[in-house]
C-alpha positions in Angstrom: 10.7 16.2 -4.9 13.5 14.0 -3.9 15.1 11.3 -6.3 14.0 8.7 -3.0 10.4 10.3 -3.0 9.5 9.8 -6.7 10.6 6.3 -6.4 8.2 5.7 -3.4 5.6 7.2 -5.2 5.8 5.0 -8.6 5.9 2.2 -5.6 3.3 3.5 -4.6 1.1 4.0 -7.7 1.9 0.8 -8.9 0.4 -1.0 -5.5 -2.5 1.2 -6.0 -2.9 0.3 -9.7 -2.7 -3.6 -8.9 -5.3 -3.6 -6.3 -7.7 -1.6 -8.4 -7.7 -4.0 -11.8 -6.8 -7.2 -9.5 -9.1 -6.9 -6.1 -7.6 -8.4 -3.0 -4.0 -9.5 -3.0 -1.9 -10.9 -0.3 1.7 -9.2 0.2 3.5 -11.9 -2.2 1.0 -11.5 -5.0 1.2 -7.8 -4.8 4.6 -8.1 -5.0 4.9 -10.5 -7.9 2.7 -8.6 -9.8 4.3 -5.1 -8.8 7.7 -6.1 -9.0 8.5 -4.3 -5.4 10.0 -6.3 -3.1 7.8 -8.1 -0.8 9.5 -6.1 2.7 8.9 -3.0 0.5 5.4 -3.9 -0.3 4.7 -4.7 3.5 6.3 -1.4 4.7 4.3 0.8 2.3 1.0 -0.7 3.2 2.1 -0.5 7.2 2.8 3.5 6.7 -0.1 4.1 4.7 -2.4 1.7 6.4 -5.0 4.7 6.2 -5.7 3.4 2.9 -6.2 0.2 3.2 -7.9 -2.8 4.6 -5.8 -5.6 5.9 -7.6 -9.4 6.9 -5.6 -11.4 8.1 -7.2 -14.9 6.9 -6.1 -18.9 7.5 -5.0 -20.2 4.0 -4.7 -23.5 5.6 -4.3 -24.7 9.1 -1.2 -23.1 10.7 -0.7 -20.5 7.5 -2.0 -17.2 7.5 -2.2 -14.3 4.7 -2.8 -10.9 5.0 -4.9 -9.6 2.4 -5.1 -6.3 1.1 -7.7 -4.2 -0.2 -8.3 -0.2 -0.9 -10.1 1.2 1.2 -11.1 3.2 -1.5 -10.7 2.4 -4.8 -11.3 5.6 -6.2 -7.9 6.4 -4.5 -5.9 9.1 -6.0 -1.8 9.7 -5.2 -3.0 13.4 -4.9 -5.0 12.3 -2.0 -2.2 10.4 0.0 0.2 13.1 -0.8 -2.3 15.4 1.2 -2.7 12.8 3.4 0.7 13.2 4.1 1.5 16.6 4.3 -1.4 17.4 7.2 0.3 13.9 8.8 3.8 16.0 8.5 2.3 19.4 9.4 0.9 17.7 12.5 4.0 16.2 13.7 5.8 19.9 13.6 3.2 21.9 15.7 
């Protein structure tokens, strides 16, 4: 595993970790509470939207948020690494 790939997957673990003791989070909050970046936080969730659920709700006129939940929150990284590997093996037939 790459240097760049473990880094994604703390990223990773630690969006995972937040939604599951926190519930629902918008992109900023996950990001404050993560640390990550809130571009980086919005690109994970983007790529890997197979794992989660994304409403898009009115805060207050004019200003949404997009909230973000696991779609599963008995989610493991071993199951998104699979996840990802069939998605790779897919893309080279």
């Amino acid at each position: 595993m790459s240097h760049l790939q473990r880094r994604i997957k703390i990223k990773l673990l630690k969006i995972f970790n937040a939604l599951k003791t926190n519930g629902p989070l918008h992109i900023r909050g996950l990001a404050r509470i993560t640390n990550i970046h809130p571009a980086t936080v919005s690109s994970i969730i983007s790529r890997l939207n197979y794992f989660f659920d994304i409403d898009n709700i009115e805060v207050v006129p004019g200003f949404r948020a997009k909230i973000i939940r696991l779609k599963n929150p008995d989610i493991k990284i071993e199951d998104v690494e699979r996840y990802l590997e069939v998605k790779k093996q897919i893309r080279g037939v």
